[in-house]
C-alpha positions, 0 to 999 in steps of 0.5 A, a space after each residue: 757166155 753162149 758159143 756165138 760170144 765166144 767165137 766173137 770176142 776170141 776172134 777180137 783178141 786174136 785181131 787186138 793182139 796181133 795173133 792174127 794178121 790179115 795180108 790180102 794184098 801181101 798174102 804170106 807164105 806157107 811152108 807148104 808153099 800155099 799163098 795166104 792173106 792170113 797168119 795166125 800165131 796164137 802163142 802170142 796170146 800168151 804173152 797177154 794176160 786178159 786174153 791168155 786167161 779168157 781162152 784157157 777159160 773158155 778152152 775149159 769150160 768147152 771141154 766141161 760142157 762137151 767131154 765131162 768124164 775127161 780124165 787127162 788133158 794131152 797138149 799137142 807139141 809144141 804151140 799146143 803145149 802151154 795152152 794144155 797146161 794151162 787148160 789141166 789146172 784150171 780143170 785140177 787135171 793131170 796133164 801130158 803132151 805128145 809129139 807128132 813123131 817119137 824123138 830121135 833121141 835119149 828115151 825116143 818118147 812120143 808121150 812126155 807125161 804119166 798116161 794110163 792104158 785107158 784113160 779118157 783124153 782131150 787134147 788141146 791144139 792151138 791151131 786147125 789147118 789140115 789137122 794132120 800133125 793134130 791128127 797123128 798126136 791122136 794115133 799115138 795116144 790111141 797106139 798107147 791105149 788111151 780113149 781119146 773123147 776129142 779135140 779142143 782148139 783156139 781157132 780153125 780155118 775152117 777148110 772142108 779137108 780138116 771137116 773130113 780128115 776128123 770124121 775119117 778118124 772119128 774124132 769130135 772137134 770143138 774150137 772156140 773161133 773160125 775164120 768166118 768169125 774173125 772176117 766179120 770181127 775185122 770187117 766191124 773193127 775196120 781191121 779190113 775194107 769190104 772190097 777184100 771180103 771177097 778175096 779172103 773167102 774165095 782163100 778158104 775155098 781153094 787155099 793151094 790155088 788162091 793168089 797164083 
């Protein structure tokens, strides 16, 4: 299945099981405080046979095709930790997963999982908005030695501020659906009226800003 496929038919599982819902006249609210006509929650993927083993598939074959001397898989905690999982045995990988910040408590580990001092990473997130907290699960690993090949994720807003925040930290970002895919996925299933179109790409363009 070609890329464009993919991002199709995982912008149509996301929409099918409700992953992802879109609000433009009742946007949700962040906890950053942004407005927003979208919210996505790929954990419900999941719960979802089909759907939980199509994307752990495609996160795979991604990563075969783009990072093919991996050697570990690292998932991001805490939504990012089932899909690496899943994604390290369908590749027979050994697997860790990171906090972005060390706990507070008992060991004060960051790095739950065996990881040598120079292995070759993916990690796998489940969601890009920033890529803040992904990022900083980077900076650990890179703090514990490990080469860090890139990231892999379900679905990304697209936001030019995650473009730039991944090329500052020299990191390669593959995700198998964004937020234009799933606009043209939800417009062909009638999931939305045309007439909001404009509204969810002028979101994207100026998310702090967009319905104040």
């Amino acid at each position: 299945m070609d890329s464009l496929s993919v991002q199709q038919t995982v912008a149509r599982h996301l929409l099918a099981v409700q992953a992802v819902r879109l609000r433009p006249s009742e946007p949700f609210t962040w906890s950053s405080g942004w407005k927003s006509p979208i919210y996505c929650d790929n954990r419900v993927t999941l719960a979802h046979p089909e759907v939980r083993s199509f994307i752990k598939n495609a996160l795979a074959d991604a990563i075969q095709q783009r990072f093919p001397s991996v050697e570990v898989i690292a998932g991001v905690a805490t939504a990012g930790i089932p899909q690496g999982a899943l994604v390290a045995d369908t590749l027979d990988l050994p697997y860790c997963y990171v906090r972005p910040e060390p706990k507070a408590h008992g060991m004060g580990k960051q790095i739950e999982g065996h990881l040598a001092s120079g292995q070759r990473v993916v990690v796998i997130e489940d969601l890009i908005s920033t890529g803040g907290s992904s990022l900083k699960v980077v900076d650990a690993l890179r703090a514990a030695g490990a080469d860090v090949l890139g990231m892999a994720a379900i679905f990304t807003y697209g936001f030019p501020l995650a473009d730039q925040n991944f090329a500052a930290k020299d990191v390669p970002l593959i995700c198998l659906s964004h937020y234009d895919a799933l606009l043209t996925e939800a417009q062909a299933l009638n999931y939305i009226p045309a007439e909001a179109l404009d509204s969810l790409a002028a979101w994207r363009q100026n998310p702090a800003v967009w319905g104040k």
